[in-house]
Backbone as CSV, one residue per row, in Angstrom:
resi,resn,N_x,N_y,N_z,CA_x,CA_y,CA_z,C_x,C_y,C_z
1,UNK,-16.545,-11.574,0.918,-15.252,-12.141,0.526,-14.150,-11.378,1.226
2,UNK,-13.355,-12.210,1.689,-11.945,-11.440,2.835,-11.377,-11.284,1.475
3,UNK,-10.753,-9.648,1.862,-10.032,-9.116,1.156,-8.760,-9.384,0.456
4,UNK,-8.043,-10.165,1.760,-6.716,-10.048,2.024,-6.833,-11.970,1.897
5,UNK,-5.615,-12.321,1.140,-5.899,-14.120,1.935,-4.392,-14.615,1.795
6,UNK,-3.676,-15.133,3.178,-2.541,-15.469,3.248,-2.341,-16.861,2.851
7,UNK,-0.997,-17.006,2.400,-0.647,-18.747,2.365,0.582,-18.381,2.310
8,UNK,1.280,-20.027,2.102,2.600,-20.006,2.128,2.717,-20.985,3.712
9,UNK,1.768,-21.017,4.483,2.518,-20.936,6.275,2.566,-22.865,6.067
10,UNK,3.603,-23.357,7.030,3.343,-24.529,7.132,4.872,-24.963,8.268
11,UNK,5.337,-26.058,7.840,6.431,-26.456,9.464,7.664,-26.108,8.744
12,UNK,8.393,-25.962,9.500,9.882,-25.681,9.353,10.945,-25.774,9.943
13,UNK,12.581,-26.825,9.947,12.995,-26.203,10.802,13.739,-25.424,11.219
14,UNK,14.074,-25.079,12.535,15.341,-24.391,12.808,16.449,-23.790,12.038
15,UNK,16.130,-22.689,11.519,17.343,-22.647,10.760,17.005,-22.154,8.735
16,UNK,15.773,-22.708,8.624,15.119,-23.040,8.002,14.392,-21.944,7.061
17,UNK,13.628,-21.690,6.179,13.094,-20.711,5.554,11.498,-21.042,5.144
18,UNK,11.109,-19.887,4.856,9.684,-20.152,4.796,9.431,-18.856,3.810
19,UNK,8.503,-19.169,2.716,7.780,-17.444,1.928,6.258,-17.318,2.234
20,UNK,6.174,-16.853,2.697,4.615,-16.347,2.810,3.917,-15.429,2.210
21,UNK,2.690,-15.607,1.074,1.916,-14.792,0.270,0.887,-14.353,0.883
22,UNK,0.622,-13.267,0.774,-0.866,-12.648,0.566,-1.394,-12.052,-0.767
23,UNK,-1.924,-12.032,-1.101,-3.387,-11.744,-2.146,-4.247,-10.422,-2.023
24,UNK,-4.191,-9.611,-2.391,-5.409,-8.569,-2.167,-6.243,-8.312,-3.534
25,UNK,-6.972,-9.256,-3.799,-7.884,-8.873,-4.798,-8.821,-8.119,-5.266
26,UNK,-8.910,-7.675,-4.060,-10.070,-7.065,-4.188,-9.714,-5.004,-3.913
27,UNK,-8.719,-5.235,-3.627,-8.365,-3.633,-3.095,-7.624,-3.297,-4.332
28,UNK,-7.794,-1.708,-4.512,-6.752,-1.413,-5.343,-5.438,-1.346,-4.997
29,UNK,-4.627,-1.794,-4.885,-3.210,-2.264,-4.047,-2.859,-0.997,-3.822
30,UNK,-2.387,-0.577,-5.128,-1.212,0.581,-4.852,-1.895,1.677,-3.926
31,UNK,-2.971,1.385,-3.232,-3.340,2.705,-2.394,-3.146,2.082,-1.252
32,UNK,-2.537,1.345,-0.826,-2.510,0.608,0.365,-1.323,0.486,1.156
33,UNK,-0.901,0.451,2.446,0.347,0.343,3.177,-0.046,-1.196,3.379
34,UNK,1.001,-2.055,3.585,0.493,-3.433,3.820,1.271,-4.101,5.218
35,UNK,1.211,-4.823,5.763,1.847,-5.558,6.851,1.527,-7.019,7.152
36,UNK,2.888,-7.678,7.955,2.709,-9.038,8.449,2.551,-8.972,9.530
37,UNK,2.036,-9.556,10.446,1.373,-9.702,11.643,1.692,-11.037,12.351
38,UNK,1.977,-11.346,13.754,1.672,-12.941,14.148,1.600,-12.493,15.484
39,UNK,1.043,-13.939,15.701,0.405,-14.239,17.145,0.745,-15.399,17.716
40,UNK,1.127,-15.473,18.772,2.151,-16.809,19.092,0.670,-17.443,19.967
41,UNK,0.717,-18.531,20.400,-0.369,-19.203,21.629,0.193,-18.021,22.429
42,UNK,-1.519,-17.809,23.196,-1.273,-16.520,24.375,-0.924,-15.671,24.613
43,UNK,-0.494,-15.005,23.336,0.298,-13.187,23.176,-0.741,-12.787,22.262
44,UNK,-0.676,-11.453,22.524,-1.067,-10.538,21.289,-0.574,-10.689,20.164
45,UNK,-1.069,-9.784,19.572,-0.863,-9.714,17.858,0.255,-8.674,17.929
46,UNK,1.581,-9.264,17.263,2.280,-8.573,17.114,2.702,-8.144,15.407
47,UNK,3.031,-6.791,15.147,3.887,-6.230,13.788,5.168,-6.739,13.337
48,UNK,5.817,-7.464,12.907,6.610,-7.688,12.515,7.462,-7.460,11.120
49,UNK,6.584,-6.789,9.897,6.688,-6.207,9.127,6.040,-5.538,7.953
50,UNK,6.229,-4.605,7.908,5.272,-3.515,7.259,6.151,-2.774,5.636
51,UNK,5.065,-2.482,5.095,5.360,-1.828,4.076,4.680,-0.469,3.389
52,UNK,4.748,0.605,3.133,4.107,1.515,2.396,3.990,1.538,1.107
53,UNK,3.110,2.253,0.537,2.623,2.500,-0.692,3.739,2.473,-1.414
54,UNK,4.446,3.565,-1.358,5.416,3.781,-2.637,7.128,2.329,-1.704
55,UNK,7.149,1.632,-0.765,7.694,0.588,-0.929,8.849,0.991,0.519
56,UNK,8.495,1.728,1.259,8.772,2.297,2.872,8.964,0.788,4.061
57,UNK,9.811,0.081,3.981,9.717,-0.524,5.076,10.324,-0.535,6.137
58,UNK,9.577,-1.357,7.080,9.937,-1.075,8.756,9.451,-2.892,9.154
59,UNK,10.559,-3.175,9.980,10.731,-4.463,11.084,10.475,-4.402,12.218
60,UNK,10.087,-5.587,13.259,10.707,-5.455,14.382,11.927,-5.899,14.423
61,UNK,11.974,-5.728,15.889,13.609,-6.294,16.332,13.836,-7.227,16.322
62,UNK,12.916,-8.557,16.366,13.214,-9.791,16.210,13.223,-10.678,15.048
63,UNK,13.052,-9.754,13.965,13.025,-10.530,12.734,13.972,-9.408,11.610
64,UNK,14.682,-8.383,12.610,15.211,-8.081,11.226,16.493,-8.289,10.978
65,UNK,16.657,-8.688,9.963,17.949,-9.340,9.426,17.518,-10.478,9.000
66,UNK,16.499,-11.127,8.884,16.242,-12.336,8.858,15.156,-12.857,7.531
67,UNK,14.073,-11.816,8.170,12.661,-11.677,7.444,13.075,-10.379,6.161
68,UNK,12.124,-10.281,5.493,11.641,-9.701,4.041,10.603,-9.257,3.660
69,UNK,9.940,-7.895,3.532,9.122,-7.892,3.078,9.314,-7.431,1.693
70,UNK,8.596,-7.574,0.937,8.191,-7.241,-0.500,6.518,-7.174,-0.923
71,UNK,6.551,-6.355,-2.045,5.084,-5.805,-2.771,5.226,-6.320,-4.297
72,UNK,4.482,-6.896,-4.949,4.250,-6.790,-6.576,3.216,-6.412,-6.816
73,UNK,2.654,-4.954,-6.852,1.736,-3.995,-7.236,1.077,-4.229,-8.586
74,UNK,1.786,-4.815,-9.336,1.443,-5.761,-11.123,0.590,-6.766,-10.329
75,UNK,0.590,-7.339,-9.609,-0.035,-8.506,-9.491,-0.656,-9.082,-7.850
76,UNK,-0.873,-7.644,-7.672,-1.868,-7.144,-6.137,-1.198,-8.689,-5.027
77,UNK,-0.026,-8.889,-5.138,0.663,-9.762,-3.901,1.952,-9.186,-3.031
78,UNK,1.015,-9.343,-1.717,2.610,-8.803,-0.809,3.592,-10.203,-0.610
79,UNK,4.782,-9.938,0.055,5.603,-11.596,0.545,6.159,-11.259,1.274
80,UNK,6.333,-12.059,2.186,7.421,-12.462,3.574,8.000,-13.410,3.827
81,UNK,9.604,-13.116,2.770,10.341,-14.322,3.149,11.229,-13.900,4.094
82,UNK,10.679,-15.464,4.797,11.724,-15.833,6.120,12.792,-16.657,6.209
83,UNK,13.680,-15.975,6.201,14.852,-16.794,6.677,15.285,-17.012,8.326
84,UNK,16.043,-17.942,8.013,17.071,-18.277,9.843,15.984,-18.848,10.592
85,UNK,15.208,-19.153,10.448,13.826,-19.310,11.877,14.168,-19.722,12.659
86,UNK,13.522,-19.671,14.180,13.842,-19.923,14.996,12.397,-20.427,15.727
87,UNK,12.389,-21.104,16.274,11.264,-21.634,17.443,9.943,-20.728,17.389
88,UNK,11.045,-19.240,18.029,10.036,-18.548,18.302,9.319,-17.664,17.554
89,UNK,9.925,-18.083,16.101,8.801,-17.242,14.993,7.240,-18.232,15.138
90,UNK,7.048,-19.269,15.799,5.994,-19.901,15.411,5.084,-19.169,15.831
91,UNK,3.731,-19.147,15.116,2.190,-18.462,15.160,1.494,-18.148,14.343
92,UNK,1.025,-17.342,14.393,-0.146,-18.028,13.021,0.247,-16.457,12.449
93,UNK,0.203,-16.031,11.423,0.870,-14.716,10.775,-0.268,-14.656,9.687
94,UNK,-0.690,-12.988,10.059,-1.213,-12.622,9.394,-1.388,-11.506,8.672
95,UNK,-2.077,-11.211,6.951,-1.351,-9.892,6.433,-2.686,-9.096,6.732
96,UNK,-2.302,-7.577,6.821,-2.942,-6.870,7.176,-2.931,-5.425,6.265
97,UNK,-4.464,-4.504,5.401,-4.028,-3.462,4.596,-4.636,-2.306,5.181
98,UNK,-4.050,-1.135,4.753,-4.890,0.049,5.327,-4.339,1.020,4.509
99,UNK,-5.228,2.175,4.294,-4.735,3.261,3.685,-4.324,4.402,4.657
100,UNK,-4.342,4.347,6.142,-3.625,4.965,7.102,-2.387,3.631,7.274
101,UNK,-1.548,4.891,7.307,-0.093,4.288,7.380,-0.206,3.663,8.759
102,UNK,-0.620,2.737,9.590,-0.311,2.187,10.836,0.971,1.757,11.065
103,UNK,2.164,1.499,10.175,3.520,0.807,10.848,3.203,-0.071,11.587
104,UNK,4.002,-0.717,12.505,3.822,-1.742,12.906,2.551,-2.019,13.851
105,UNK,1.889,-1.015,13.959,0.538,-0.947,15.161,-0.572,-1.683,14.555
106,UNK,-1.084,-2.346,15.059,-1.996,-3.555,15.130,-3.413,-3.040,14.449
107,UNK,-3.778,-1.783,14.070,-4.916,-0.977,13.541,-5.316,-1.041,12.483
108,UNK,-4.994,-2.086,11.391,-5.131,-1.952,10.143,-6.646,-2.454,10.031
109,UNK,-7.252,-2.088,9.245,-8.513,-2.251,8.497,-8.986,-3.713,8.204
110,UNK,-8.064,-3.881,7.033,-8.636,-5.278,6.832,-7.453,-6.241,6.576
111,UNK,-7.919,-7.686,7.488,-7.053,-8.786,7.982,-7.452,-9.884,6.954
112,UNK,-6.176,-11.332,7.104,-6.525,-11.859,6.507,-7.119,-13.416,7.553
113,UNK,-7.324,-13.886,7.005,-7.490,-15.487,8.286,-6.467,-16.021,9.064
114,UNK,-5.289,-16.061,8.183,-3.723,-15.876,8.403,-3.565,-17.093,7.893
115,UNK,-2.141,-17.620,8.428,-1.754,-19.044,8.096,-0.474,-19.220,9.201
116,UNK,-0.672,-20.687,9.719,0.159,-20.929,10.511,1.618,-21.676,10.074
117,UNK,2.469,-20.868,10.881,3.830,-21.085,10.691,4.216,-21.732,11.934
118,UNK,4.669,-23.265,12.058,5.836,-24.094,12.771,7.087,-24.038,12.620
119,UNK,7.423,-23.351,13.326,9.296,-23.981,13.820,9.895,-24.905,14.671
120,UNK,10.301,-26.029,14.252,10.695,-27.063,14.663,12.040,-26.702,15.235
121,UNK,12.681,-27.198,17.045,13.923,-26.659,17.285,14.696,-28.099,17.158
């Protein structure tokens, strides 16, 4: 059973907002740093936002001001709401946990399937 399982992803447009859940049922949360992840067609996997244990976060540059992360440790779910979207948030985004703090670096332990996010321009 995957650890981690995202939803929330689906079309959107321009301008537009989107919340995206993950689930960790199976981990004991609060020992965990958590992160969002996406992958556009033909790029790597990029960090886009991360969180630590006691509630430490870090963005990239292209989503901050925009995007959100949050933790509810009561109820083992991370979220990433997105605001403003743009085109080029589209890809498939995925959450990612580890008990080494990775920040935005692509190393985390365990992934989820993800879920794909459309931005309509």
């Amino acid at each position: 059973q995957v650890p981690v399982v995202e939803s929330g992803g689906g079309l959107a447009q321009a301008g537009g907002s989107l919340r995206l859940s993950c689930t960790a049922g199976e981990l004991t949360f609060d020992d965990y740093g958590m992160g969002w992840f996406r992958q556009a067609p033909g790029k790597g996997r990029e960090g886009i936002a991360v969180i630590g244990r006691v509630g430490a976060t870090d963005y990239a540059l292209s989503v901050k001001g925009r995007f959100t992360i949050s933790r509810d440790n009561a109820n083992n779910i991370l979220y990433l709401q997105m605001n403003s979207l743009k085109a080029e948030d589209t890809g498939m985004y995925y959450c990612a946990a580890d008990r080494v703090d990775w920040r935005l670096l692509p190393r985390y332990n365990y992934w989820g399937q993800g879920t794909q996010v459309t931005v309509s321009s």
